[in-house]
N, C-alpha and C positions, 0 to 999 in steps of 0.2 A: 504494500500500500504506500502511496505518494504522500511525504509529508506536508504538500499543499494540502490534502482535506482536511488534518488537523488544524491546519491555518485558516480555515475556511469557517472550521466548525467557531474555532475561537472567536473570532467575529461576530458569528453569525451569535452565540450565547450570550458575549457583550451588550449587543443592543434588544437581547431577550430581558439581560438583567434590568437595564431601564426599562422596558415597557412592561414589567412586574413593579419593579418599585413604583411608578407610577400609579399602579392600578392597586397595587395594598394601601397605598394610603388613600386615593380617594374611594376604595372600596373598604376602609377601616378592615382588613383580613387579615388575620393575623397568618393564616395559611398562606397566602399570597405572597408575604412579604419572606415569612419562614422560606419558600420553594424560591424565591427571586437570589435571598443568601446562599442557597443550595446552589441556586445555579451561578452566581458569580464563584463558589469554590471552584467551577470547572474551567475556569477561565486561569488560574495558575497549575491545575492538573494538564491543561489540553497544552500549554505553554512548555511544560516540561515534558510531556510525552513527546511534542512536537522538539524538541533538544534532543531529547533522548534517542529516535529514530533518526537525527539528523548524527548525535554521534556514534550509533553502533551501524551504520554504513562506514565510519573510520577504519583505515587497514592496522591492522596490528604495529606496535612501533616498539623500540627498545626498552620503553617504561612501560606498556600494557601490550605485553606478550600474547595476549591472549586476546585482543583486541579491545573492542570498548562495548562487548554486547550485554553484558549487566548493567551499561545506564539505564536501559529502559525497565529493569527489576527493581534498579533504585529509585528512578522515576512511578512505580507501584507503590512502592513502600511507604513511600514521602506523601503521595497524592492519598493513601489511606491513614496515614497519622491523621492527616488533615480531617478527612471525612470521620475520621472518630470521633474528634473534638469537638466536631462542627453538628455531629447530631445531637450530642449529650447536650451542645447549649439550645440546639432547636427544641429538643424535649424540654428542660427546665423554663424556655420561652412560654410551652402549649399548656404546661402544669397550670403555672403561673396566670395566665387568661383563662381557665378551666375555670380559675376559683373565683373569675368577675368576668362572665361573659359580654362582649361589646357587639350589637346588632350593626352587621356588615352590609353592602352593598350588592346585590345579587350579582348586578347585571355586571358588574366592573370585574368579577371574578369569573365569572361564565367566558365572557369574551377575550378578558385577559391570558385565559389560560386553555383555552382554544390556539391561541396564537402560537404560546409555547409550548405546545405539543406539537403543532405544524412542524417547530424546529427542532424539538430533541427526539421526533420521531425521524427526522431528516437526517439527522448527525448519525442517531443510533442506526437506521440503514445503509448509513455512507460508511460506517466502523464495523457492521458483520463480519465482510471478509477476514479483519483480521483476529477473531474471538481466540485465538489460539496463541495468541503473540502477550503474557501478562502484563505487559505495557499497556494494550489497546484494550486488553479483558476490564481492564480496570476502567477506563473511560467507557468503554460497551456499554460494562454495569452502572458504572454513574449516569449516564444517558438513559439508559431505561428505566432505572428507576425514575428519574425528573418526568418520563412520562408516567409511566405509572399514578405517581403524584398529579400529574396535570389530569389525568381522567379522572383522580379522585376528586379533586378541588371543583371539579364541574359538575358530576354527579351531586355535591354535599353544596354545593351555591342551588342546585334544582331545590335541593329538599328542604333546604333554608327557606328560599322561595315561598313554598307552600307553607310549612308548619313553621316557620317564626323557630326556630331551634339554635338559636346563635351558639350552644354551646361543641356544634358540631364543626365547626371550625378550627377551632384549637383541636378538638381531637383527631379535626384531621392532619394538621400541624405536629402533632405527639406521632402518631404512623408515619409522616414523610420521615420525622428524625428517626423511628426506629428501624424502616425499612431499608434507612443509608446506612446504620449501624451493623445490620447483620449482614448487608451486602461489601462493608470494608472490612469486616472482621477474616471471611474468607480469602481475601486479595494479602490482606497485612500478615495470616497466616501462609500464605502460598511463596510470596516476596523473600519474607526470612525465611524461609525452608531454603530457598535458592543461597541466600547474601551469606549463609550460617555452613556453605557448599553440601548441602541437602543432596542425597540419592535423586537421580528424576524417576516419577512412575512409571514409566514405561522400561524399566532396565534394574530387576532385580538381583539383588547380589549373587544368591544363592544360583539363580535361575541366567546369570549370565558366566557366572564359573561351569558350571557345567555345559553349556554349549560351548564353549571353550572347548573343553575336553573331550568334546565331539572333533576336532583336529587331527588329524594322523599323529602319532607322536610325539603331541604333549599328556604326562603322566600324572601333571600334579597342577595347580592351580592356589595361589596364595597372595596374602598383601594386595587385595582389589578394593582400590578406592574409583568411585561413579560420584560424580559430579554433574549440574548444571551449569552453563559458562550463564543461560538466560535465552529465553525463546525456546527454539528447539535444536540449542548448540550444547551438547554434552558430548563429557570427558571422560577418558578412563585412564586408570594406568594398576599395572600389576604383574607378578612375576610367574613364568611357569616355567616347570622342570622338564625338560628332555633329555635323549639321549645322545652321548659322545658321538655330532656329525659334523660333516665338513661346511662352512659360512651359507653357501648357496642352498644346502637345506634349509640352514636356520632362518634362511630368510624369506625363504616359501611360505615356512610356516607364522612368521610375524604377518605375511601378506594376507592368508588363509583366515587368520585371528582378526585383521583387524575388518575384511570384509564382513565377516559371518557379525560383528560386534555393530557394523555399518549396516547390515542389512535387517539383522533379528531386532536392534536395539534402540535404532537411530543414535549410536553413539559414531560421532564424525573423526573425533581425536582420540586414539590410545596411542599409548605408553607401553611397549610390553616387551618384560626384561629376562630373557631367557635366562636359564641356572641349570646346572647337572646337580648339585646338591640338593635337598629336602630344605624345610624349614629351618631356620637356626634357630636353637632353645631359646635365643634373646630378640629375636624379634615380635614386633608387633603385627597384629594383623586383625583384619575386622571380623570374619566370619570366627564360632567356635575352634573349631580346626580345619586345617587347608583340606578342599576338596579332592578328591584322588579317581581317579577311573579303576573299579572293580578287577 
């Protein structure tokens, strides 16, 4: 994905934010207003995701070896601290007006928020493609949730409409915060699994040692460390025992390893350090004890 659409979306939630601020105040909503600070957070999310796809296209260089593809994890991580924060105080906003409800404007939030659904259904269609990328997941989910919220807020301005219910405003103010809360609680746990160099799911320990050992030739399998570099760039590195051959075998079988690792695992980069010896009693290694072919 281009990171003009990120730039485009940034924009486009900017002057989303003014024509919500405008319309929570002359529509007295507290909903309104709650969903308009919702959606200006996205406006430093969508600035840093757009950074962050602008630096992991960077080539790898002498200080970032590995490139620069966990800005866009850091860029998750940071955009979810935020939306933690940021819902806790939209909940103590909605509590807070629960316990002195204030009679709002129908019509300012009906059409208000018509608008803004227009656009963060638009963002959130333009950001699908990339639902896989936890950069873009995170902005996905902050955009759909913002609609989410916009078809509540128009739903609960009908029903005010009719029954005179002012206190369903704030409550729906108390659901926009908590449905950003459990929607960044998942991102903020995904981010640190990566930044903390987290196993990725697709590429079990257990279950990657031994297709290992599916290789002509290798006897033993130990010391595997799996990593995420961010996105779908994952790392391996590890040691396996063969037997006393000449260079050009051993290096069939690094070829053998690291396809089968590329193909079963999506792992792009190993490391993998052939041994004729077994384990040494002083080393470390993650699994219980090193895997072995029968």
């Amino acid at each position: 994905m281009s990171p003009s659409v990120l730039a485009w979306a940034m924009v486009a939630t900017l002057g989303l934010v003014v024509a919500e601020v405008f319309g929570g105040f002359l529509g007295r909503s507290v909903a309104l207003l709650n969903d308009a600070v919702h959606n200006l957070s996205d406006v430093p999310a969508l600035g840093i995701s757009w950074l962050a796809m602008r630096w992991a296209q960077r080539p790898a260089d002498s200080e970032k070896t590995f490139g620069y593809h966990r800005s866009g994890t850091l860029a998750a991580f940071t955009n979810a601290i935020v939306l933690v924060l940021l819902s806790l105080w939209l909940g103590y906003e909605a509590i807070d007006r629960l316990r002195s409800p204030h009679q709002v404007v129908e019509s300012w939030m009906i059409w208000t928020s018509i608008a803004a659904l227009l656009v963060n259904g638009g963002i959130t269609l333009a950001l699908v493609r990339g639902h896989s990328d936890l950069n873009l997941r995170s902005i996905l989910v902050h955009n759909f949730g913002d609609a989410l919220s916009n078809l509540a807020i128009i739903v609960g301005a009908v029903i005010i409409l009719y029954t005179r219910a002012a206190w369903i405003d704030p409550l729906l103010g108390l659901a926009i915060g908590l449905l950003v809360l459990y929607s960044s609680v998942g991102i903020l746990r995904d981010s640190a699994h990566i930044l903390l160099e987290g196993r990725p799911k697709c590429a079990g320990v257990e279950e990657v040692a031994r297709a290992i050992l599916t290789i002509e030739n290798v006897y033993e399998v130990h010391d595997i460390h799996i990593w995420s570099l961010g996105g779908s760039h994952n790392a391996l590195s590890c040691h396996a025992r063969v037997p006393d051959m000449h260079m050009d075998q051993c290096e069939k079988i690094i070829a053998a390893i690291r396809k089968k690792l590329a193909e079963d695992f999506q792992i792009e980069h190993s490391t993998v350090q052939l041994e004729r010896a077994g384990l040494p009693a002083s080393s470390g290694y993650v699994m219980p004890e090193p895997i072995r072919k029968n």
